[in-house]
C-alpha positions in Angstrom: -135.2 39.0 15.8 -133.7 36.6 13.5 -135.9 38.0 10.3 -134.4 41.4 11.2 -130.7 39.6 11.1 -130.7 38.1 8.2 -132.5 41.5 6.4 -129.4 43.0 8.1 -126.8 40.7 6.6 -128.7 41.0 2.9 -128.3 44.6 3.1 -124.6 44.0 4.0 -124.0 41.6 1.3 -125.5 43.6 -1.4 -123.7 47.1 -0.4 -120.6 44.8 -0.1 -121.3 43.9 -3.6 -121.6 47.6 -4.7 -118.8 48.6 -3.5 -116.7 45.9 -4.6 -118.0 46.4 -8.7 -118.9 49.9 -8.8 -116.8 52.4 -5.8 -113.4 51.0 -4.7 -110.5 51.9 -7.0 -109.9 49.3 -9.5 -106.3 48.3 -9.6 -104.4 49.5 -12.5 -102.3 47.5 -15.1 -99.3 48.0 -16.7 -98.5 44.5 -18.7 -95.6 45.4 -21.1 -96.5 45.4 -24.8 -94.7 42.4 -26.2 -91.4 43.4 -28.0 -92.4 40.4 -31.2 -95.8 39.1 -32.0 -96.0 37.5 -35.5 -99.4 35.9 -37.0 -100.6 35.1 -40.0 -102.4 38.5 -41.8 -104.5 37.4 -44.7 -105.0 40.9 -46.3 -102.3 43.0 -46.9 -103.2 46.2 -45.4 -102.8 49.8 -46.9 -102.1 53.3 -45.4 -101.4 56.7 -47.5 -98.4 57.8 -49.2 -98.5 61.4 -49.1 -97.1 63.4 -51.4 -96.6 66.6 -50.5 -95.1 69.9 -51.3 -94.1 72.4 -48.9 -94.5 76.2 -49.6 -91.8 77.9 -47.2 -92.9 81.6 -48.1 -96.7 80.1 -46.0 -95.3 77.4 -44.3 -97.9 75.5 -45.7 -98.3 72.2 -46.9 -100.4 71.0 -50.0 -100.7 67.6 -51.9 -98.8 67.8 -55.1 -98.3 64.2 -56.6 -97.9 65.8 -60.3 -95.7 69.6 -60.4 -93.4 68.9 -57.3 -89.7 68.1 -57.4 -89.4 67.4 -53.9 -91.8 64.5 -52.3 -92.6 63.6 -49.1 -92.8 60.0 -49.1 -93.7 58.9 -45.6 -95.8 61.4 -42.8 -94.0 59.1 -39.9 -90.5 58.1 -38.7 -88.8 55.5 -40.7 -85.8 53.5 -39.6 -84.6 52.7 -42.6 -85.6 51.8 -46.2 -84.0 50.1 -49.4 -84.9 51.1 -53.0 -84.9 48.4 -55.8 -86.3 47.3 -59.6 -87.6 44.5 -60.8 -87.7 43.8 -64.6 -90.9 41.6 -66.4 -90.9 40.2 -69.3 -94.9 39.6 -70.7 -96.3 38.0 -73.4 -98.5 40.0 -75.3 -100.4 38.5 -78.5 -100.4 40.5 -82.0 -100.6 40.5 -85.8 -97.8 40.0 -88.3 -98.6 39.9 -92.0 -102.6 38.5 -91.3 -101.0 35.8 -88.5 -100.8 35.6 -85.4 -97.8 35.8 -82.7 -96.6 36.7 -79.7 -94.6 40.1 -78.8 -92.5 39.9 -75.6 -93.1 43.2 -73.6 -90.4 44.5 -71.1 -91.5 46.1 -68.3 -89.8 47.8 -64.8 -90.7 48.1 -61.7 -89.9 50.4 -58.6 -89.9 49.7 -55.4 -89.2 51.3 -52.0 -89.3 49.3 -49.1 -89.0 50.7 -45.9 -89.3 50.1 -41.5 -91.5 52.1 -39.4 -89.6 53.6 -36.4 -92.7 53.1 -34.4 -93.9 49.5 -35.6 -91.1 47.9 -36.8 -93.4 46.9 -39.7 -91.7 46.7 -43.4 -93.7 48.7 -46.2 -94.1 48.4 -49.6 -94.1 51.9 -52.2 -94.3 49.8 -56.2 -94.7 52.8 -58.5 -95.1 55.4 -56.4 -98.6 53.7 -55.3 -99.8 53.8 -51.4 -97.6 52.5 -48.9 -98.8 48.2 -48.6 -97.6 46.9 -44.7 -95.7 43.5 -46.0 -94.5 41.9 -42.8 -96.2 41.6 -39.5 -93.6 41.6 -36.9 -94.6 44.4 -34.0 -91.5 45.8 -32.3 -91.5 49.6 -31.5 -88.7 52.1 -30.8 -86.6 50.5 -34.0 -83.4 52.6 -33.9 -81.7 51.3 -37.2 -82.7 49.0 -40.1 -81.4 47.9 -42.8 -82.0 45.4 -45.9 -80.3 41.7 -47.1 -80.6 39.3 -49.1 -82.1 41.2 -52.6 -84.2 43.3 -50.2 -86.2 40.0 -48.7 -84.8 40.0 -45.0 -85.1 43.3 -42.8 -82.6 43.5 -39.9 -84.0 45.6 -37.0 -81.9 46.8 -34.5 -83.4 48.4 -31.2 -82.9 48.7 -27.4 -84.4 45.0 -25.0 -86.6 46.6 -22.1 -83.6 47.2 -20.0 -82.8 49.9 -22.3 -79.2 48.9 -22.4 -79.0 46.0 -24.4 -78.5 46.2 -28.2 -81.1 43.3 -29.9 -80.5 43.2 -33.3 -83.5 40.8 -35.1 -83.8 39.1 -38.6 -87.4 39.4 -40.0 -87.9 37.8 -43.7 -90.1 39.6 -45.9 -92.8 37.1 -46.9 -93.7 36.3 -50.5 -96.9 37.3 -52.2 -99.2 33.8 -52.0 -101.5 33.2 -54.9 -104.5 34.7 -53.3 -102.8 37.9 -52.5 -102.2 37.0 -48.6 -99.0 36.6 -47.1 -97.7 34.3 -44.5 -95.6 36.0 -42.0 -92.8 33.5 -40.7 -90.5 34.2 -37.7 -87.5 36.0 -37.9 -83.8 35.0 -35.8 -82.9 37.0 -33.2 -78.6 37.5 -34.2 -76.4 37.8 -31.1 -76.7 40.7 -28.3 -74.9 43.8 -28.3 -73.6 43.9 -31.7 -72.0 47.5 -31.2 -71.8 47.9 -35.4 -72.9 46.2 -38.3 -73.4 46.8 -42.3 -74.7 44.7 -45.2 -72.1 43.7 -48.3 -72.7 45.2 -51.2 -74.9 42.0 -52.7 -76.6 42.0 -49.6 -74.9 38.3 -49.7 -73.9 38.6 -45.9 -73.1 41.4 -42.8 -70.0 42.5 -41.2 -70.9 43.0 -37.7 -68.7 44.1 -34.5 -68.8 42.5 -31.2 -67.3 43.2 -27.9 -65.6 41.1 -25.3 -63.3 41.0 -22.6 -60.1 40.8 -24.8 -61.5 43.5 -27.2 -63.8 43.4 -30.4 -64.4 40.5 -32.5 -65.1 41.5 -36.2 -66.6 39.2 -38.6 -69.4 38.0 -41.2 -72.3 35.7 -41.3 -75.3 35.4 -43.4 -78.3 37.6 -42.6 -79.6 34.9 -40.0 -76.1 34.3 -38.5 -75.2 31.6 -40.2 -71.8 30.6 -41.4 -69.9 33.2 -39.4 -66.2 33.8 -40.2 -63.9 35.9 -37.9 -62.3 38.6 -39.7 -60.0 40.2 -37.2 -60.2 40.9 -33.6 -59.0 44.0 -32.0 -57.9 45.6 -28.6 -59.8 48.6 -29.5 -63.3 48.8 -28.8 -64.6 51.4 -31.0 -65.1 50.5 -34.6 -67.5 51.6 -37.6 -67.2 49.3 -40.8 -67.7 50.0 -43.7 -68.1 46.9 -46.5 -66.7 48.4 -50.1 -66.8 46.3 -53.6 -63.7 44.6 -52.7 -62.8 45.4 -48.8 -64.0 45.7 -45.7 -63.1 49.1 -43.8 -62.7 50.0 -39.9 -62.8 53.8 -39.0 -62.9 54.7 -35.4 -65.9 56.3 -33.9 -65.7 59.7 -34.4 -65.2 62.4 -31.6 -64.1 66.2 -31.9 -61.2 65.6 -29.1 -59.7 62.4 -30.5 -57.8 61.5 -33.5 -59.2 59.2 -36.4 -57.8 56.6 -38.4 -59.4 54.2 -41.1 -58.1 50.5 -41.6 -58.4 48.1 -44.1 -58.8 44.2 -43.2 -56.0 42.4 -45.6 -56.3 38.7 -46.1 -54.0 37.7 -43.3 -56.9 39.1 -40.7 -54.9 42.3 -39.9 -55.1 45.9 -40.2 -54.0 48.4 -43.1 -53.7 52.0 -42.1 -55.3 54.2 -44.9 -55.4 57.2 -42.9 -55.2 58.7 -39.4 -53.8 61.2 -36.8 -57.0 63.0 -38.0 -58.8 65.0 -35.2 -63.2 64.0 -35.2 -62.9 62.3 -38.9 -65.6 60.6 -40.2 -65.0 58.8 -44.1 -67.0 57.4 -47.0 -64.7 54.8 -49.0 -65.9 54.5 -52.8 -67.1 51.1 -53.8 -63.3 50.7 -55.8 -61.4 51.9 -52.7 -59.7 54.8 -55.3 -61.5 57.6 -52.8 -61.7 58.3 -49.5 -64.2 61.6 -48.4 -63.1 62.7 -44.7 -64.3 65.6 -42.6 -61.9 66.7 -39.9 -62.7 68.9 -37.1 -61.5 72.8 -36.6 -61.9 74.9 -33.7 -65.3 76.2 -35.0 -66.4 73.5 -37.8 -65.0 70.9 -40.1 -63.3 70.7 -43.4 -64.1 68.2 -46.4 -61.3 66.3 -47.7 -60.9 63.9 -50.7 -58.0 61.0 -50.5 -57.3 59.4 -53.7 -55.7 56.4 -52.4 -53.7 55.2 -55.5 -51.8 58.8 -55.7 -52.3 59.4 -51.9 -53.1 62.8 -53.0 -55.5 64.5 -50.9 -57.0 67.7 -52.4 -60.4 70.1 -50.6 -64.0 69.9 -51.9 -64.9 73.6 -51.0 -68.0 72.7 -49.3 -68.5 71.7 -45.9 -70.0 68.1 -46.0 -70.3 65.4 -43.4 -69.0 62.1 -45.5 -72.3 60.1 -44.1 -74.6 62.6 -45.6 -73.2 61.2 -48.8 -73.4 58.3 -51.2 -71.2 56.3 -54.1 -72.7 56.9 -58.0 -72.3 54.1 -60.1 -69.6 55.9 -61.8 -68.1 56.9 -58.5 -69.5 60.7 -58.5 -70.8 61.5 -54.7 -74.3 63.0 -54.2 -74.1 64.3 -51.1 -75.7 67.1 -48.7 -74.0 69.7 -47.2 -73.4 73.7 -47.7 -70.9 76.0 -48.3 -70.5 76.9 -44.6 -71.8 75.7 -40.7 -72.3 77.8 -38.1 -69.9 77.4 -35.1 -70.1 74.6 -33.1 -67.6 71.4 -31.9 -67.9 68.8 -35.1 -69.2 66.2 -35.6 -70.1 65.8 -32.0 -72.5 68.5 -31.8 -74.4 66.9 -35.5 -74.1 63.6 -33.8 -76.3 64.7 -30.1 -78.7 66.9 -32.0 -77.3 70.2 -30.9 -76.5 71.1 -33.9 -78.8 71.3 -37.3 -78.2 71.8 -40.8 -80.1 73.4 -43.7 -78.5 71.3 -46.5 -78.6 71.6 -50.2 -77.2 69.0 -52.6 -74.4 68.3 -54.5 -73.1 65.8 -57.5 -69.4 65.7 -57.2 -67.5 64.6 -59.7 -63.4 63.2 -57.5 -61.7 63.2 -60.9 -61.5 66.6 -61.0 -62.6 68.3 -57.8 -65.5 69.7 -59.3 -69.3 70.0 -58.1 -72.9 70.7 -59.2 -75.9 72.0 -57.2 -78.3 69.6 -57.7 -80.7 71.0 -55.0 -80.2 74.7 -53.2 -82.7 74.2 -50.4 -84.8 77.6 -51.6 -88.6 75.0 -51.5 -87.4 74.1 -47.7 -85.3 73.3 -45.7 -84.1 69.7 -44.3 -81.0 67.9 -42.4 -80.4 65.3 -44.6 -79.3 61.7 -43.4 -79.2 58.1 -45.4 -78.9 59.3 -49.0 -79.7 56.8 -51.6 -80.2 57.8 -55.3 -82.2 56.0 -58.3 -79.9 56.7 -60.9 -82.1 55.5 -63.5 -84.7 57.6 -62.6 -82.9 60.7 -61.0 -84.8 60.9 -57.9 -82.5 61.4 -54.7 -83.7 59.7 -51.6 -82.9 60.9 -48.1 -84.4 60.7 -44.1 -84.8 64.6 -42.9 -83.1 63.8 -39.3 -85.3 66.6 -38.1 -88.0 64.6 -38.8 -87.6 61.2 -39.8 -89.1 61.2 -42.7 -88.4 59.9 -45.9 -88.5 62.4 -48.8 -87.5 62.7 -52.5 -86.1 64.9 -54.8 -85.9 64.6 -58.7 -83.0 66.2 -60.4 
């Protein structure tokens, strides 16, 4: 009796065991992917640029690094990007006359550096080569980036896990060591719920918007938050600034139903009226401050407008352009995407929620006169072009496809 018992309880044990490894449901894990890891990555690491040139007649697309005009320069969503040279100077040894010397050989390099929307990783494009990863910070869903300090510090700006609060995070971009590694080092996380924010024109320092009880607090700091100087505070809440050559501008957030103004920020921490009483605008101010492109809704669209603030003459540019699908020239010419009409809709509100879609071409406009080129007429296909930047040196044009994400290029 007791041999059959403890046969018995064996059997029991070892079914128990089988049923505990192999047949009851295993318990399922969700553990949160951590929003920053950083480490130490020895190799740099190398994905594809694609180059590519779409065919619209086939709706087709085929690699093209040599004939096309228009690039594509990432296949994945980008959150922002920065382009930049760098000129070398090399010694190279040669002849004179039978003796020897040394010639001094200039050289340039481009660069694009740009965030993954998925990774928050920062890439590196040097001569049109393959894309190089060049930090190894992980945070994903990166809504907005944006570069400081000569294009070494990337400033990531994405939702915390309660989906409300705005995190805005301060990554540098490590240096090259002399075996070719890098050596990632952590980045500063700047204040919570910074509703606004944009990078001086030297990249020296940000402007950046926060709110409060009493109202929002503008001011600047370096790129890690340092030395932070309060510009001007304000009752009203909602602010987008813009940081010229010489001034730092305030428009209201747009909205079809509500009237715009833009403000300068004089000396004595108040505000300047440039413009206002403008229903939905939206503005680009030149690097000088002379200009001021404005859109302002219609009962079916918008219309461009051009300020000249030292005449306060304000003349129409024809075509119907969104002022942030725009950029500053050097010489203070615009390159900017648009078209000669929209279809019906409530502007810029519908553009703004993704309602709404353009096919854009591009234009060089020239403020002096009111006058405007076609640089690009959309006929090779067909994008709704956001974050314009422009080598001028090189005359390639720059822009994120908002239907996409993608960063393309165009030469002109």
């Amino acid at each position: 009796m007791r041999r059959i018992f403890i046969i018995l309880l064996v059997i029991v044990l070892v079914w128990a065991g089988v049923w505990y490894f192999y047949v009851r449901p295993r318990e399922q894990t969700n553990a949160p992917i951590p929003k920053v890891v950083t480490s130490f990555f020895p190799k740099a690491t190398t994905s594809s640029s694609n180059i590519l040139n779409i065919d619209n007649s086939t709706g087709t697309v085929t690699n093209n690094s040599t004939t096309s005009a228009l690039r594509e320069i990432t296949a994945h969503p980008i959150a922002g990007y920065t382009l930049f040279s760098l000129v070398n100077q090399v010694s190279v040894p040669s002849t004179v006359s039978g003796k020897p010397t040394v010639d001094v050989k200039t050289t340039t390099d481009h660069y694009i550096r740009y965030v993954s929307r998925t990774n928050g990783y920062v890439y590196e494009i040097k001569n049109g080569s393959s894309a190089t990863q060049i930090t190894n910070v992980f945070i994903p869903n990166v809504y907005e980036a944006m570069f400081a300090d000569a294009n070494s510090t990337a400033i990531l700006r994405f939702l915390r896990d309660d989906q409300k609060t705005i995190a805005t995070y301060s990554i540098p971009v490590p240096a090259l060591n002399p075996d070719g590694t890098r050596t990632q080092i952590p980045g500063i996380y700047l204040p919570d719920n910074i509703t606004a924010l944009a990078v001086s024109p030297d990249q020296s320092h940000i402007v950046r918007i926060i709110n409060d009880k009493t109202g929002a607090s503008v001011s600047t700091s370096s790129s890690i938050g340092g030395s932070v100087k309060t510009l001007t505070h304000s009752p009203f809440l909602e602010w987008l600034p813009q940081w010229t050559t010489n001034a730092v501008y305030l428009q209201t957030k747009a909205a079809s139903v509500a009237n715009g103004f833009l403000y300068t920020i004089t000396s004595a921490a108040r505000l300047q009226r440039v413009l206002g009483d403008i229903a939905g605008m939206t503005t680009s101010v030149s690097p000088s401050g002379t200009y001021v492109l404005y859109s302002q809704s219609t009962a079916t669209g918008f219309n461009t407008e051009l300020f000249n603030t030292k005449t306060n003459v304000t003349s129409s540019i024809n075509l119907n352009i969104l002022p942030e699908k725009c950029t500053w020239l050097q010489n203070e010419d615009l390159m900017c995407a648009g078209n000669t009409s929209v279809p019906s809709g409530t502007y810029p509100d519908d553009w703004y929620q993704g309602t709404m879609h353009f096919s854009d071409q591009l234009y060089e406009i020239d403020p002096s006169n009111n006058t405007y080129t076609t640089v690009y007429d959309g006929s090779d296909a067909s994008f709704d072009m956001t974050n314009i930047q422009v080598d001028e040196g090189q005359r390639i044009v720059y822009f994120i496809d908002k239907n996409t994400g993608f960063l393309w290029s165009y030469a002109y």
